[in-house]
C-alpha positions in Angstrom: 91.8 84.6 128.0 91.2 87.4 125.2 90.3 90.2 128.2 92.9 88.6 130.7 95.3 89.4 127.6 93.9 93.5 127.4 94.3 94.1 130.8 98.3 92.2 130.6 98.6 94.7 127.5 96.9 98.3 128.8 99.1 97.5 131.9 102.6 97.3 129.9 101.8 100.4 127.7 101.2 102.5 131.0 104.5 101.4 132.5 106.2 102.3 129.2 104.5 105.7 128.9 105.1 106.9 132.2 108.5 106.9 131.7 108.0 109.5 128.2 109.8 112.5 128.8 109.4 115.1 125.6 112.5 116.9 124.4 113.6 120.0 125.4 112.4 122.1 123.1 108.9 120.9 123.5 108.8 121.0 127.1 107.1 124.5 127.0 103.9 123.0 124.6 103.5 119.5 126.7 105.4 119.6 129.9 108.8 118.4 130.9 106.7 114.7 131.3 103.8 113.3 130.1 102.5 110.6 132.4 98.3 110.3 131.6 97.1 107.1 129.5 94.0 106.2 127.4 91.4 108.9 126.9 92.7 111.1 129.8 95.7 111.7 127.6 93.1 112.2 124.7 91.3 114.6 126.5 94.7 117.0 127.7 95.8 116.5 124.4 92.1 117.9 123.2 93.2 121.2 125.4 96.4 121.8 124.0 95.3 121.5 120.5 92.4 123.8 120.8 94.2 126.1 123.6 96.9 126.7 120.8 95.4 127.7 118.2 95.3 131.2 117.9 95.4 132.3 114.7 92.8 131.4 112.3 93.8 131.1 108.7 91.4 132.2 106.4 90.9 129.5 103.3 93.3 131.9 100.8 96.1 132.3 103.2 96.5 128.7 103.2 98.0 128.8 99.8 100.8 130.8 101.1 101.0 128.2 104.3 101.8 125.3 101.9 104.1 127.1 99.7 106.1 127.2 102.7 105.4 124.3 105.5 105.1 122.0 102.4 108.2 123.1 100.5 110.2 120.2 98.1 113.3 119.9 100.5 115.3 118.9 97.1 113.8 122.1 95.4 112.9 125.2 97.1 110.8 126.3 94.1 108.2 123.6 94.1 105.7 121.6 96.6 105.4 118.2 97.6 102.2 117.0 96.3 100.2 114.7 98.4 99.2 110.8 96.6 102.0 111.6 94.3 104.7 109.4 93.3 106.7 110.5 90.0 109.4 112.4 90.1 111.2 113.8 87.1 112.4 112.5 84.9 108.4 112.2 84.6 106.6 108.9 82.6 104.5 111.7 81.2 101.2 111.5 83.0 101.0 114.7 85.0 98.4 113.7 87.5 101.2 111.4 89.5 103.7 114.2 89.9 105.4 113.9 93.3 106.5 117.8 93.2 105.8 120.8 91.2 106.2 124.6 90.9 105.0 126.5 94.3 103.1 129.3 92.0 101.6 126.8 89.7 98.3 126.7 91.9 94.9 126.5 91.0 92.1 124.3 88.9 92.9 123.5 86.0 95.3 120.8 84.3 98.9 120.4 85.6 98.0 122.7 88.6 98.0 121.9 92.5 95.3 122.4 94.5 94.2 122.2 98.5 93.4 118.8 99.2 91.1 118.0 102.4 92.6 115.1 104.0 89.5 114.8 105.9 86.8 115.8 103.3 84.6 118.5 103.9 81.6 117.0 102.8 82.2 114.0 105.1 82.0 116.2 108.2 79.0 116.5 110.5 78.0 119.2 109.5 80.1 119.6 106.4 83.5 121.3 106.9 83.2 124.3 105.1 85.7 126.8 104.1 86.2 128.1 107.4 87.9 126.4 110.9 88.1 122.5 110.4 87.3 123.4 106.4 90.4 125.9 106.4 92.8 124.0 109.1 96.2 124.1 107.8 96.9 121.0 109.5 94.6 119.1 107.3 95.4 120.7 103.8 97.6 119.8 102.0 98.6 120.6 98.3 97.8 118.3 95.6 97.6 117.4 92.1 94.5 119.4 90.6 93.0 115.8 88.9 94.4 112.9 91.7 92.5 115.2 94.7 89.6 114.7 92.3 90.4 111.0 91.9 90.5 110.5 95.4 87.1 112.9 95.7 85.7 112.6 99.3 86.3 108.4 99.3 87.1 107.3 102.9 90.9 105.7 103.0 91.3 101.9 102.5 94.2 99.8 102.9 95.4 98.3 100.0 95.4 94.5 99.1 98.3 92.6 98.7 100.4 92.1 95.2 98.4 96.0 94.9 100.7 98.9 94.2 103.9 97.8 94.1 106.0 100.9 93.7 104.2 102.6 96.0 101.4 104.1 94.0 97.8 105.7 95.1 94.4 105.1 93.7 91.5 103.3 94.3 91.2 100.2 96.3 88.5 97.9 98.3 86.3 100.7 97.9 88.0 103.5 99.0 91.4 105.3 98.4 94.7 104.3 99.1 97.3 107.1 99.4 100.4 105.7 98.8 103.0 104.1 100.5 104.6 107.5 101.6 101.8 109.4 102.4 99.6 106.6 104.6 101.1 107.8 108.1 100.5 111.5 107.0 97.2 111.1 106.5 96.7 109.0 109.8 98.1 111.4 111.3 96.2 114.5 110.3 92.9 112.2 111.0 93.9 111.5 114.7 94.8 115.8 114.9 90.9 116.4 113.2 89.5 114.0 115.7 91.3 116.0 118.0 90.4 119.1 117.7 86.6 118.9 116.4 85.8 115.8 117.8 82.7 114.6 117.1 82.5 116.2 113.5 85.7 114.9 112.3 85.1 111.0 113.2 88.0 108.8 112.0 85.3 106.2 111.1 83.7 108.4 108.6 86.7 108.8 106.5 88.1 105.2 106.6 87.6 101.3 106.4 88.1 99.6 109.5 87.1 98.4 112.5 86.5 100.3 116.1 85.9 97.0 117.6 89.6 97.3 119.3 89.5 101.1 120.6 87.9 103.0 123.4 86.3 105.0 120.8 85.8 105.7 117.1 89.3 105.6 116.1 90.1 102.9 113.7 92.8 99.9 112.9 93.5 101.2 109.9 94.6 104.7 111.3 96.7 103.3 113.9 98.4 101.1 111.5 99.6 103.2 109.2 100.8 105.3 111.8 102.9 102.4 113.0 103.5 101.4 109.4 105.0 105.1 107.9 107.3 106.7 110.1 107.2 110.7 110.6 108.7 112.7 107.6 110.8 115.4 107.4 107.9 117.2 105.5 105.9 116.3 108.6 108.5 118.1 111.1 108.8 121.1 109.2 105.2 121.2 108.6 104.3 121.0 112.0 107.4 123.1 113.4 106.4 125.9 111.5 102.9 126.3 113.1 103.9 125.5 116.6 106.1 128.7 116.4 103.5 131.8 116.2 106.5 134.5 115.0 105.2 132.8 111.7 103.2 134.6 110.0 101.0 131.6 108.8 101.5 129.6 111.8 98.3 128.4 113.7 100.4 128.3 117.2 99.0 124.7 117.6 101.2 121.2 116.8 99.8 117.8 115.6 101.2 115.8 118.5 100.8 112.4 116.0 104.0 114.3 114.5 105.3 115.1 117.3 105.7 111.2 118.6 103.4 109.0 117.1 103.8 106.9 120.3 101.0 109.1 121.7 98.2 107.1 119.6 99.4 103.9 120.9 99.2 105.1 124.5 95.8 106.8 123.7 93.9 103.9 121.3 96.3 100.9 121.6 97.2 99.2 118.3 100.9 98.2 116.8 103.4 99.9 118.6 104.3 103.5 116.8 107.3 105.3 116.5 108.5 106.7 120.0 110.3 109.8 119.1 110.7 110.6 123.1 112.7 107.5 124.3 115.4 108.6 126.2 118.1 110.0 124.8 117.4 109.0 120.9 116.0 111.7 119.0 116.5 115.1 120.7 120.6 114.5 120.4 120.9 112.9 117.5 118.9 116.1 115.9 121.4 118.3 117.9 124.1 116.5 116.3 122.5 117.9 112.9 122.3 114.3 111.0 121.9 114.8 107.2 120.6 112.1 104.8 120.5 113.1 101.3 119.2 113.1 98.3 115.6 112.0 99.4 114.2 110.9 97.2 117.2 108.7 95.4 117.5 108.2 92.0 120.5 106.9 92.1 122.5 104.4 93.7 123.8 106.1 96.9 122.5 108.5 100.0 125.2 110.4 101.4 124.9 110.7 105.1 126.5 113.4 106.9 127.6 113.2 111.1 130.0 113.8 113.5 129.5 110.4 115.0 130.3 107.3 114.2 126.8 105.5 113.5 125.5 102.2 112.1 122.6 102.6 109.4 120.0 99.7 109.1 117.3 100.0 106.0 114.3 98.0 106.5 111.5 97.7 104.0 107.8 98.6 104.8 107.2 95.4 106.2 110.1 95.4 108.9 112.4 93.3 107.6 115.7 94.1 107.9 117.5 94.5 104.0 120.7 96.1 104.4 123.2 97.2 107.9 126.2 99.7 106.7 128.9 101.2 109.1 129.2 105.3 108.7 132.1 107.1 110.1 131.9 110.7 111.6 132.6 112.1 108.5 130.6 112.3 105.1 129.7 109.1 104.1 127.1 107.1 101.9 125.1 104.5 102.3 125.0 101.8 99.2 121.2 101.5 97.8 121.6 100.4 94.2 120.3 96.6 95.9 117.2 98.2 97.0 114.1 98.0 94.7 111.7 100.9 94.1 109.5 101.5 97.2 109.6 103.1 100.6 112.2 102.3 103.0 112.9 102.6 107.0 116.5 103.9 107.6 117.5 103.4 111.3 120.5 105.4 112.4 122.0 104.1 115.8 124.7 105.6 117.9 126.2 105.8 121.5 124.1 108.6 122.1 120.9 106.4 121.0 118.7 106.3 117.9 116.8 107.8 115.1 114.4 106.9 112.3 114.4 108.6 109.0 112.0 107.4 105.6 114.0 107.0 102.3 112.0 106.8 99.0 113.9 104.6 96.5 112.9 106.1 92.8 
């Protein structure tokens, strides 16, 4: 009965996928509809990510690439950090900071550094400072003493009752990012596999099984990419180096940000975010949807559209803990029942339906 169900299962996802049709504005990177499964859709995807990249970043110009793609949306001065989860006003232990000053790079103390998602020295051969070792893609900026915390330990999920709020740190052996950052880091892993193969395997760099896959992705990638919805930081991330007028840009895109779906139809696993499903996310971004401030301190988002939409928050677990009307003007959405931690917000409409992540501070 187990391979009856996998072949009821592979045969469902390919119906589902044929149907994907990428949004307009992505038409000219993938096609106008992507209809190839399994590890044929690996291997075009392989093509487009390698095809694409046409500009190599050297290891220094990637501190001006993240003082841009990884800019504080809530403060144009500073970066998001990566594993960080404090933001002011601060408990006073600097190595948690979520944010902090784009020119305050370098080594020592109180500093942000370029963390490799995928470690160099877990590479075959190591990474280096060039190509993989200087992908934009994969680095991201960090606090000086948590990237040496997390060192070159392969991710692990974390155990339950662990981390509460949302924290990183060590667990089972490995390193847990955080409940805002586990889908980023997926997500970058599935790009590296991507686009250096063989050197860059997923089951290097984390704890799980292959057992389930056609390959050596893992469970533990897949879920957190079904887990943690795409970011804003993401989007912009990846927005800025599909678009080669930058000067930074690589020309290539992480197609993980671009709809997470694709790893389902590629490796199987929980269903993922579909960002292509008809009709859902390439209006509702043309009808300029704002959700703001995000992070929230306080006890209220304000949420600005011309639509009449209904918002649903669910926590990281999928249940569903609050449903609000919002009328087509400015509105909010009430928070103050929500505990610290990382929330869903689905935003639905006649026109069809979005996600966006929320961080409740």
């Amino acid at each position: 009965m187990k391979h009856i169900y996998f072949l009821i299962t592979v045969l469902i996802t390919t119906t589902a996928f044929a149907q994907l049709t990428p949004p307009n504005e992505l038409q000219s990177y993938y096609g106008t509809q992507v209809n190839s499964t399994g590890l044929t859709l690996k291997n075009e995807l392989i093509n487009l990510t390698i095809n694409n990249h046409t500009n190599l970043l050297s290891y220094s110009e990637v501190w001006d690439s993240s003082r841009i793609t990884d800019e504080d949306p809530n403060n144009s001065s500073n970066v998001l950090l990566i594993y960080g989860y404090d933001d002011p006003p601060f408990d006073g232990d600097v190595t948690t900071d979520r944010t902090r000053g784009k020119f305050n790079n370098g080594g020592n103390v109180g500093d942000w550094n370029r963390e490799h998602v995928y470690p160099r020295s877990l590479g075959n051969p190591n990474l280096g400072s060039t190509g993989p070792g200087a992908d934009a893609h994969m680095l991201r900026p960090s606090d000086v003493q948590r990237n040496g915390a997390r060192g070159n330990q392969p991710f692990a999920d974390k155990s339950s009752g662990q981390f509460l709020n949302g924290e990183s740190g060590d667990v089972n052996g490995g390193w847990y990012p955080g409940n805002e950052w586990k889908g980023d880091c997926a997500r970058i892993i599935m790009y590296m596999y991507l686009h250096y193969g063989d050197r860059c395997l997923p089951s290097v760099v984390g704890i799980g099984s292959s057992a389930s896959t056609p390959d050596d992705m893992i469970d533990l990638f897949l879920e957190w990419n079904a887990e943690d919805p795409v970011s804003d930081i993401e989007i912009a991330r990846n927005d800025y180096h599909g678009n080669t007028s930058n000067t930074y840009a690589q020309g290539n895109r992480n197609p993980f940000i671009d709809n997470p779906y694709l790893a389902t139809v590629i490796w199987g696993g929980p269903d993922a975010q579909n960002r292509w499903e008809s009709l859902s996310i390439t209006e509702f971004e043309q009808e300029q949807i704002k959700m703001y401030p995000n992070p929230v301190n306080g006890d209220e988002v304000s949420i600005i559209a011309n639509q009449d939409i209904i918002a649903e928050v669910y926590d990281v677990l999928g249940k569903k803990v609050t449903v609000q009307n919002i009328s087509s003007n400015q509105s909010t959405l009430n928070v103050s029942g929500l505990s610290k931690g990382i929330y869903i917000v689905r935003l639905n409409s006649e026109k069809g339906s979005t996600t966006k992540k929320l961080v409740k501070q």
